[in-house]
C-alpha positions in Angstrom: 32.4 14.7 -4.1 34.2 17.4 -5.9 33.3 18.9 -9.5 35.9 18.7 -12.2 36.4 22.4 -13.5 38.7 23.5 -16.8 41.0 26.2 -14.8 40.3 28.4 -17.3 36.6 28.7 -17.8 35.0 27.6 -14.3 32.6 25.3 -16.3 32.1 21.9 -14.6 33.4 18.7 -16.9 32.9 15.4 -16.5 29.5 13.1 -15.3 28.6 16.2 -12.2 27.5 18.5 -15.5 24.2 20.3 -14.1 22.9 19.5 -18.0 23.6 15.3 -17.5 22.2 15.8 -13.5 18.9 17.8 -15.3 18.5 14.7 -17.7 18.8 11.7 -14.7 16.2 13.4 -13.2 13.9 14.1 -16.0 14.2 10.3 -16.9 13.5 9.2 -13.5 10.8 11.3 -13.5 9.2 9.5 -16.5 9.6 6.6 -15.8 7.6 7.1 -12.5 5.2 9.3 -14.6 4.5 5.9 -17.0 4.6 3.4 -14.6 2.5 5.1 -11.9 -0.1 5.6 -15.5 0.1 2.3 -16.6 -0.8 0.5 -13.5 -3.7 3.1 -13.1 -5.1 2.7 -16.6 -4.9 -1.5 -16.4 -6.9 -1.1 -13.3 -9.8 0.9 -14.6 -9.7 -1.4 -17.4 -9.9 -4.7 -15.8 -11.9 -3.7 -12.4 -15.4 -2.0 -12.9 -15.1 1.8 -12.0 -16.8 1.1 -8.5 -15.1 2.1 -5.6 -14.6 -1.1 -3.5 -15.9 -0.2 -0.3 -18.2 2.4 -0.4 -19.9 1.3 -4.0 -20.2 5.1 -5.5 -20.4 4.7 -9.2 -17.9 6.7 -11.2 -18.2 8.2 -15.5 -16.0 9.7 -17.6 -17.2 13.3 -15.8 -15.7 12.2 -12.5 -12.9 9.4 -13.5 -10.2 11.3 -11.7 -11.9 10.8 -7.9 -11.3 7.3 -8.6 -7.7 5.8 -7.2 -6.1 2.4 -7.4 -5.1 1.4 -4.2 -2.3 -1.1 -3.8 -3.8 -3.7 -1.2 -0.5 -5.0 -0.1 0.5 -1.0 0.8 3.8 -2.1 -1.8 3.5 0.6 -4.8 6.2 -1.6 -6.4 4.4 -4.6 -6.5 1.7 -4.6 -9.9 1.2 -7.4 -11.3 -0.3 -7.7 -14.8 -3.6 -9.5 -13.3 -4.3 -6.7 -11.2 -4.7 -8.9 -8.3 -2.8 -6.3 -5.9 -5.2 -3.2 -6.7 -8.3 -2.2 -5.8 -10.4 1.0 -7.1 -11.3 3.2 -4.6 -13.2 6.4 -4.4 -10.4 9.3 -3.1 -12.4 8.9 0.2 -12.1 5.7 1.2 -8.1 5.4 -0.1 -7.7 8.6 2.4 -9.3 6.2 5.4 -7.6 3.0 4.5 -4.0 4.8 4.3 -5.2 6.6 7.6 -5.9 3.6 9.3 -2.6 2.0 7.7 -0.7 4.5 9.6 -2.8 3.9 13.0 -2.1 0.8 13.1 1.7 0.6 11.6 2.5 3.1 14.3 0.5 1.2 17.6 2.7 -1.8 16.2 -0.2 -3.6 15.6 -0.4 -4.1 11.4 0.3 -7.0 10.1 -0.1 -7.3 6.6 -1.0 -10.0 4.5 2.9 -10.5 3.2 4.3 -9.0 6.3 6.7 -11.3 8.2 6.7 -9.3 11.6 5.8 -11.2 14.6 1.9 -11.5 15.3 0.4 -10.1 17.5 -2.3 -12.5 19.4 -4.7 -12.5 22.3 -3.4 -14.4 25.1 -6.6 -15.0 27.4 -8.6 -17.7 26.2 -12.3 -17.6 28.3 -12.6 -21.5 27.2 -9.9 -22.7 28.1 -11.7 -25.0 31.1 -15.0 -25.2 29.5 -14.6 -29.3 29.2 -13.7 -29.4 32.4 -16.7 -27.2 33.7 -19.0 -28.8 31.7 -17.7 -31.9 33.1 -18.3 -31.1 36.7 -21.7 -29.3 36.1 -23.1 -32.7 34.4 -21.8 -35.0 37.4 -24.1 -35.8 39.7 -23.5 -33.7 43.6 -23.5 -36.0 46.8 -25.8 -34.7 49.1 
């Protein structure tokens, strides 16, 4: 897309200004900067500052080792009762993103909202057992 210019002073008119393009992105920025802080804050307000899987306590000293983790993996998806987050120490939210990717890359994740195909054994040992039991329990002809 081309740049309007006057052809006398070179400067750029119209909505491709570099001054408008430096504002979009400052907004955008905030607002990622608030919602990404509100979510956080609402967490560590409505679930005890505990990590979730590994049970280390956090204080005000060492808040910031304490994430939120979005269960469903969807950052997008916070809902006021909190009921998508969990608080985790920076550890464990390292090992459950890590094993996130594992899996979502052997094809094998299936999340709880996910509507991918899933994946399930197909051997069943007991699948005869009736019938086994059946024929141990009748008498044998001798």
């Amino acid at each position: 897309m081309r740049t309007a210019r006057n052809r006398n002073s070179g400067v750029a008119t119209g909505k491709n200004r570099p001054e408008k393009l430096i504002e979009i992105v400052q907004t955008a920025r905030q607002s990622i900067e608030e919602r990404m802080g509100g979510y956080r804050q609402r967490s560590l307000e409505i679930h005890p500052l505990v990590c979730a899987r590994c049970g280390r306590t956090f204080s005000s000293d060492n808040l910031i080792e304490l994430t939120v983790h979005h269960k469903d993996h969807n950052h997008e998806n916070n809902p006021a009762d909190g009921s998508n987050w969990e608080n985790l120490c920076i550890y464990c939210h390292d090992n459950e993103h890590a094993r996130y990717l594992e899996h979502s890359q052997a094809g094998k994740w299936v999340g709880e909202t996910s509507t991918e195909k899933k994946f399930s054994a197909t051997y069943n040992p007991f699948a005869d057992l009736k019938s086994r039991l059946e024929n141990a329990s009748s008498p044998t002809k001798k």
